[in-house]
N, C-alpha and C positions, 0 to 999 in steps of 0.2 A: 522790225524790232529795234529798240534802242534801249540802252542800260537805262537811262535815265528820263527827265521829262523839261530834258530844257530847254529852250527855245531852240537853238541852233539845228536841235535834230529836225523839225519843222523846215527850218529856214533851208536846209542842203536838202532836204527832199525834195522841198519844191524851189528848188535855183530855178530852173528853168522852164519854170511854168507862168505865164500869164493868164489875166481872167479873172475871175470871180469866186473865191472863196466864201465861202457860207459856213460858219462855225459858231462857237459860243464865246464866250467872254475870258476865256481862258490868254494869261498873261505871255505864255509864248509866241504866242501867232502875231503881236500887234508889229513887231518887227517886219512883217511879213510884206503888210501892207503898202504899200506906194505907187509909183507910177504905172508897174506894171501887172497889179494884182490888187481888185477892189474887195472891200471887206462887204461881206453882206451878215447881217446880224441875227440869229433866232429869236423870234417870236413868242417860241415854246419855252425857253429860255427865262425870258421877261415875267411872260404867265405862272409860271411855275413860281417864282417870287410872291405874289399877289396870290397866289393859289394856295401856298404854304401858312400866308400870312391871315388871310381868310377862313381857312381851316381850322387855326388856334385861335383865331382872337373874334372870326362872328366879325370882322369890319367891315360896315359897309359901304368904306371908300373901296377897301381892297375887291368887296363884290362890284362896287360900278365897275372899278379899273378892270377883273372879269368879264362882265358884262359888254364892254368896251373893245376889248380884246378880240372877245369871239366873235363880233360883227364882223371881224378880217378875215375869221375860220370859215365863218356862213358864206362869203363871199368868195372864198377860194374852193368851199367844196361844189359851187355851182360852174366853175370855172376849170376845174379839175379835166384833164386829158384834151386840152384846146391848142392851138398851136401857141408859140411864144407870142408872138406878135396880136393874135388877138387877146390873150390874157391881158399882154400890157394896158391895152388900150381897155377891156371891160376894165382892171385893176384902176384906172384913171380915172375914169368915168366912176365908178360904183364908191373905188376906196381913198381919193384922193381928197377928197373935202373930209371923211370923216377921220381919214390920220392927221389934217390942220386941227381938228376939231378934240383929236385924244390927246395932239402937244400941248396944245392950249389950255385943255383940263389939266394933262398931269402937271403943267410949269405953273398952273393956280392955286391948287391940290400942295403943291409943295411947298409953297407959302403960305398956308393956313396951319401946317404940322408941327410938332419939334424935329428940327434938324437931323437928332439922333434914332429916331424913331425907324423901326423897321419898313415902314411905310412910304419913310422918308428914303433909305436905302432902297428900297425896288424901284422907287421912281425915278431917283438919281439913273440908278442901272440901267434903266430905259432911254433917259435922256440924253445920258451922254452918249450913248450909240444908236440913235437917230437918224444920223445918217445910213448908216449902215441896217439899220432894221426897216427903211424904207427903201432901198432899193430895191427889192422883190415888187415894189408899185413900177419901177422903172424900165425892170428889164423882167420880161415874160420867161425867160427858161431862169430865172431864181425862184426857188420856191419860199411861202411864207416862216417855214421853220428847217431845219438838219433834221426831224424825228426820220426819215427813212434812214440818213448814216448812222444815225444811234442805235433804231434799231438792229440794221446790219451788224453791228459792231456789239451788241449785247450780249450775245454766246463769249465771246473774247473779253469783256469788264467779268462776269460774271465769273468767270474760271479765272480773272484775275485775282479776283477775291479770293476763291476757294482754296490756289495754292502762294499763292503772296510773292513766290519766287518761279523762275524756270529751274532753279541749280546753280547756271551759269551762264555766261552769255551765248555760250554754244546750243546750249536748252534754250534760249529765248529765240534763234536765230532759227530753231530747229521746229518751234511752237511759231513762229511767225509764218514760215513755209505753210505748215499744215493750214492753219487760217485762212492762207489766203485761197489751197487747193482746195476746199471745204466750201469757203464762200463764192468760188468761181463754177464749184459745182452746183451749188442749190441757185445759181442768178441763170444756168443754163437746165435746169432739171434734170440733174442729174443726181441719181444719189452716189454718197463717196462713199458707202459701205460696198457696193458692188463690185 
């Protein structure tokens, strides 16, 4: 639990972690990153832009940029439950020529649009974290997107909505507990009604 959503709370949770962080685009965490914690970027993320954009407007760049997309999905569901180490290497072999191949579209792609265009914005958003949304090609225990932490963590946005507050911060401290006993029952099958 924390009162607020500002970076710092991020930042002192994980002092002392090294590794490989896998999250979304969200503006706190970028402090995060440096020598001793690599950013790894979602996928789902990126998609979801192009997905959105597709959806209302019928585009059929933003269907390519789908279309584009999902060859990484196709690629990761044949590749799903393999050790790290072979993933990397199928991931290299299968998806490394076709992510030179989706840069090169979208940095082409972006030069034929208006600037201001929502189009233009999903692309940027991809672009500029590139790096980071390619290392799941690099290191075989990143996965291609965060959707298992989302999922995870859905019961919790969702009841965040419905009451907007804990009370105080002894109700947040007190709703973070339960959360976490709840979720460490159902990752062991257990139920927490019992």
């Amino acid at each position: 639990y924390s009162p607020d959503r500002k970076g710092e709370r991020p930042r002192r949770h994980l002092a002392s972690f090294s590794g490989v962080l896998q999250a979304d685009g969200y503006a706190g965490f970028e402090r995060l990153y440096g020598e001793t914690v690599q950013e790894a970027a979602c996928w789902a993320h990126v998609r979801r832009k192009f997905y959105d954009l597709h959806k209302a407007t019928d585009s059929p760049t933003a269907g390519e940029a789908l279309a584009r997309i999902g060859e990484r999905y196709e690629i990761e569901a044949q590749i799903r439950g393999k050790q790290p180490d072979e993933r990397r290497q199928l991931r290299q072999a299968r998806a490394g020529r076709q992510l030179t191949e989706l840069r090169a579209w979208l940095g082409s792609t972006l030069t034929k649009i208006p600037t201001k265009s929502e189009l233009a914005v999903a692309i940027r958003y991809a672009l500029t974290r590139w790096a980071a949304l390619t290392r799941y090609a690099e290191d075989g225990r990143v996965e291609i997107d965060n959707n298992a932490a989302e999922r995870a963590i859905r019961a919790l946005v969702l009841g965040r909505r419905n009451y907007l507050f804990a009370g105080s911060d002894a109700g947040g401290e007190t709703a973070a507990r339960l959360y976490s006993l709840i979720g460490t029952c159902r990752l062991n099958g257990i139920d927490p009604h019992l």
